[in-house]
C-alpha positions in Angstrom: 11.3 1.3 -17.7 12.0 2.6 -13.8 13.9 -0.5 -12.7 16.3 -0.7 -15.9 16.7 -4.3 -15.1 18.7 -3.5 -12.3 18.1 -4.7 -8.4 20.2 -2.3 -7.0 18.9 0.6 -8.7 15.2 -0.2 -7.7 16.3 -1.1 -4.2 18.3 2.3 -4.1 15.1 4.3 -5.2 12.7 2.7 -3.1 15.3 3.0 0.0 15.6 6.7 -1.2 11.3 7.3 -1.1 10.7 5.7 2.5 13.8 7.8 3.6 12.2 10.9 1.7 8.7 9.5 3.7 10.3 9.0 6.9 12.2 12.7 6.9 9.1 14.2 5.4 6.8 12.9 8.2 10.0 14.4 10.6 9.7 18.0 9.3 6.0 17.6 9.6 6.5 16.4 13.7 8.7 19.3 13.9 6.1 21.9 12.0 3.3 20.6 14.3 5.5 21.2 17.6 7.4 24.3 16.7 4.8 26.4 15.6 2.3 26.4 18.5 5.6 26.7 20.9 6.7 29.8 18.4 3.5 30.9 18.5 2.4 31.1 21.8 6.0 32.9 22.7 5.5 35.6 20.2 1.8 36.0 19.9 2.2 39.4 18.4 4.4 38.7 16.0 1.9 35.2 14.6 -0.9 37.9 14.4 0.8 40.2 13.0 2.5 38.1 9.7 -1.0 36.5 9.7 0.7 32.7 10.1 -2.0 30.2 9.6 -0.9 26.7 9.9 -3.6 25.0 7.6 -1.9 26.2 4.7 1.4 24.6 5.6 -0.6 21.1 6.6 -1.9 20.9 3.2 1.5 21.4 2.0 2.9 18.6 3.6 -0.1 16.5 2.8 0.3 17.3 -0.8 4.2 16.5 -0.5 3.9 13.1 1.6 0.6 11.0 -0.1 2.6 10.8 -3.4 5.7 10.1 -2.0 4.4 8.0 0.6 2.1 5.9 -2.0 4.8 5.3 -4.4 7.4 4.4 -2.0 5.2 1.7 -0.3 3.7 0.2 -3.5 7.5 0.1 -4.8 8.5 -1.6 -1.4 5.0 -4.1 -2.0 6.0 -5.2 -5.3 9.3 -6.0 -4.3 8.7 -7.5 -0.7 5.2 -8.8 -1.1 2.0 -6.6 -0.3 1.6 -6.3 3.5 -2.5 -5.6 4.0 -1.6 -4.1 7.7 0.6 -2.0 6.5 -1.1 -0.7 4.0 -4.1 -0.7 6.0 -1.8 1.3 8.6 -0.5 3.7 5.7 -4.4 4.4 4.5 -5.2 5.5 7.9 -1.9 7.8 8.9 -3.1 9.7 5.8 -6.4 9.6 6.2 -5.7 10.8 10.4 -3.1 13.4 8.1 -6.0 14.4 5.5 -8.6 15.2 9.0 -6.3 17.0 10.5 -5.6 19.1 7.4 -9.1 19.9 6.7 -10.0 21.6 10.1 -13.1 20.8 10.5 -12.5 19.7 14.4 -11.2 22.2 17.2 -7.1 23.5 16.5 -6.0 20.9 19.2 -7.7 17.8 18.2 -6.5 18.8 14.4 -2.9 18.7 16.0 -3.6 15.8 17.6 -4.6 13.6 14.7 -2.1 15.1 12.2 0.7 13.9 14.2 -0.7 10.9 14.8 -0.9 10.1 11.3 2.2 11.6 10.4 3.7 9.1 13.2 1.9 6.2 11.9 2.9 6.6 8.2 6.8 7.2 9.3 6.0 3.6 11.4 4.9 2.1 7.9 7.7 3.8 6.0 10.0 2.0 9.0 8.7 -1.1 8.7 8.9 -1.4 5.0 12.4 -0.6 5.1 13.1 -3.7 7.7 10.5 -5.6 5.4 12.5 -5.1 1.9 16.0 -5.2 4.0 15.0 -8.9 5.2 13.7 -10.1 1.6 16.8 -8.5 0.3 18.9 -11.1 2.4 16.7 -14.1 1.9 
């Protein structure tokens, strides 16, 4: 069994996922602001090594759904199941998952990646205050 019985264990693990949501929604911010800044100062050198940025969203995607998921539902089940957050979580991913598939123009795909990378690092935020506040009930 995950929790082994133990509070502080599951608290510890579910503390340890949002931060791993919250820093993983951080490098993606980053990824999405760097690289067009990097890119546009050394155009030669993005054409050349043939850096495509699709790749790297789906990456991220593929690293922060699971996390993201588990983290929340652990942080539900412990402080109660919040339907606007989850609600807010299903649509930073699914803003995440849009902006990932490229199927709009470059800028509005960077637009609505890192507004759903913002919104589920909100969720991730809140949850932490939510469980921290049940924790000292």
């Amino acid at each position: 069994m995950l929790y082994y019985n133990n509070r502080i264990v599951q608290e510890n693990f579910v503390r340890a996922l949002d931060a791993s949501g919250i820093g993983l929604s951080i490098i993606c911010l980053v990824h999405c602001a760097a690289l067009p800044l990097i890119a546009s100062a050394a155009p030669a050198w993005a054409s050349y090594s043939g850096v495509e940025s699709v790749g790297v969203h789906w990456a991220l995607l593929a690293a922060a759904a699971p996390i993201s998921a588990f983290g929340l539902w652990l942080g539900f089940r412990g402080a109660g199941v919040s339907v606007p957050l989850a609600a807010a979580a299903g649509a930073g991913v699914a803003l995440m998952l849009v902006g990932a598939a490229d199927v709009l123009p470059h800028a509005y795909s960077d637009v609505l990646t890192v507004a759903g990378v913002a919104v589920l690092a909100l969720v991730h935020g809140l949850n932490w205050r939510r469980r921290a506040r049940c924790a000292t009930a």
